[in-house]
C-alpha positions in Angstrom: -6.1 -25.4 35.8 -2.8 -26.4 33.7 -4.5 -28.0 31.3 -7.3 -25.5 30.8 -4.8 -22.7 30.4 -3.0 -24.7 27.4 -6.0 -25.4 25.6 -7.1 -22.2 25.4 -3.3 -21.6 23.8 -3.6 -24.0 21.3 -7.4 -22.4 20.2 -6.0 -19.1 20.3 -2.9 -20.1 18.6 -4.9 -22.3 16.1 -7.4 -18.7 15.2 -4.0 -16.6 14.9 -2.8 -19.6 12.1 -6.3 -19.4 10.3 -6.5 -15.3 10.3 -2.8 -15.0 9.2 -3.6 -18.3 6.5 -6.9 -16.0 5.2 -5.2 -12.8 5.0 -2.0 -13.9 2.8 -4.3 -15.9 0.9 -6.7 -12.7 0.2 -3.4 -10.4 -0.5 -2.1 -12.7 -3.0 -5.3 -12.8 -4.7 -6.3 -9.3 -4.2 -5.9 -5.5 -6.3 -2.0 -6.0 -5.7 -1.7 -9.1 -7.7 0.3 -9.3 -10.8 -1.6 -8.2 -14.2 -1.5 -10.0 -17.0 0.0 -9.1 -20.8 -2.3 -9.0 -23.9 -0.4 -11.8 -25.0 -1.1 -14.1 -21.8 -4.6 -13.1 -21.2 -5.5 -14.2 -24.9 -3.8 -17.7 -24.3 -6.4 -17.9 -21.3 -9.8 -19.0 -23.2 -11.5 -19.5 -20.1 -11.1 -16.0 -18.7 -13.8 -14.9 -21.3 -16.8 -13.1 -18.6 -14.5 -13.2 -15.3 -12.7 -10.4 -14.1 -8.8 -9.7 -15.4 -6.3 -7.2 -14.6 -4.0 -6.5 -18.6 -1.4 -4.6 -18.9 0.1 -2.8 -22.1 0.8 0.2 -24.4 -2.0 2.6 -25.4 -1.3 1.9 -28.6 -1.0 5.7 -31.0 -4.6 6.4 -32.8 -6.6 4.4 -30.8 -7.7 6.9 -27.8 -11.4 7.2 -29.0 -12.9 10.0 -25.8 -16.5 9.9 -25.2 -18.5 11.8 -22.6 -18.3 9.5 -19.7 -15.6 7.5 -20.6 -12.3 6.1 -23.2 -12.3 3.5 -25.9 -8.7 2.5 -27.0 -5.9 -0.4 -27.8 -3.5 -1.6 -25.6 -0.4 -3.7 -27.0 2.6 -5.5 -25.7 3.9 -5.7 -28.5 2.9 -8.7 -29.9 -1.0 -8.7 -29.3 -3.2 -6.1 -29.1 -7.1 -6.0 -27.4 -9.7 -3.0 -27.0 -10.0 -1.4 -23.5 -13.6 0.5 -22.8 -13.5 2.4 -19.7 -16.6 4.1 -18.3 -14.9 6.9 -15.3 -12.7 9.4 -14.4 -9.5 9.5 -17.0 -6.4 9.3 -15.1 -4.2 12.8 -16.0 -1.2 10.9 -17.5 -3.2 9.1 -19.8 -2.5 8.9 -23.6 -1.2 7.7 -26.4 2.1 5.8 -26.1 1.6 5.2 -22.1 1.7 2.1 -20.1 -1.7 0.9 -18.4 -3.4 -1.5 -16.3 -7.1 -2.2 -16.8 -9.5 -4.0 -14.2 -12.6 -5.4 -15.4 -14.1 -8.2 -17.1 -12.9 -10.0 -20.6 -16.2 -9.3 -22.0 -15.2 -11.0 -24.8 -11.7 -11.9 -26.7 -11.0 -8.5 -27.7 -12.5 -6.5 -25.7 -12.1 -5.9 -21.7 -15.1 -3.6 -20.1 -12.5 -1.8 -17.1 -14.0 -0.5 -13.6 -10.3 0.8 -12.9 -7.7 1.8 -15.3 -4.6 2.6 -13.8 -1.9 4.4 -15.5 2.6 3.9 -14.9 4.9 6.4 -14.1 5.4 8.3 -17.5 9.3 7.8 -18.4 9.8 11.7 -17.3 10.0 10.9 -13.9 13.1 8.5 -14.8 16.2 9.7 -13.3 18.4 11.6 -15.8 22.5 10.7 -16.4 24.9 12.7 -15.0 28.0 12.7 -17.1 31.3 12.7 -15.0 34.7 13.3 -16.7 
């Protein structure tokens, strides 16, 4: 009975190690992975038709609205690459605003987004307080 008791500990034990293994390796891989810059994700040739998460600055005079969706530039400030986003605009998106866009690198300057996420704008930032 012993030695039926610790088998069934080592299986169990061994599931445990495989469902832990699977679920940091799906969390690492998942919507809260880091996003790459414009810069970076041109460097990456072979990310042309998979699906990429960029980062960057709407950059001013690019926000082109149309009925169901937003056409515009994002920059880090050394590359830029056209964003087209079919969806619901997030309310603290414009010009001069940091985004993340999810969807696939149709091409090398152009990303088709399913999600675009907008960053805090900088007036949530904690103001100085002067002390004398």
């Amino acid at each position: 009975m012993e030695a039926r008791s610790r088998n069934r500990l080592i299986i169990v034990t061994g599931i445990v190690l495989v469902l832990l293994a699977v679920l940091l390796w799906r969390s690492s891989t998942g919507s809260l992975s880091y996003f790459k810059t414009v810069t970076e994700l041109k460097a990456e040739k072979g990310l042309i038709g998979k699906t990429v998460k960029v980062g960057g600055e709407v950059v001013k005079g690019s926000v082109k609205r149309r009925e169901d969706g937003v056409d515009f530039t994002i920059s880090d400030k050394k590359s830029t690459i056209k964003i087209s986003y079919d969806g619901t605009i997030p309310s603290t998106f414009g010009e001069g605003i940091q985004v993340i866009a999810d969807g696939k690198y149709d091409k090398e300057d152009l990303v088709k987004a399913d999600s675009l996420v907008t960053k805090c704008p900088s007036k949530y930032k904690s103001e100085k307080i002067e002390t004398k």
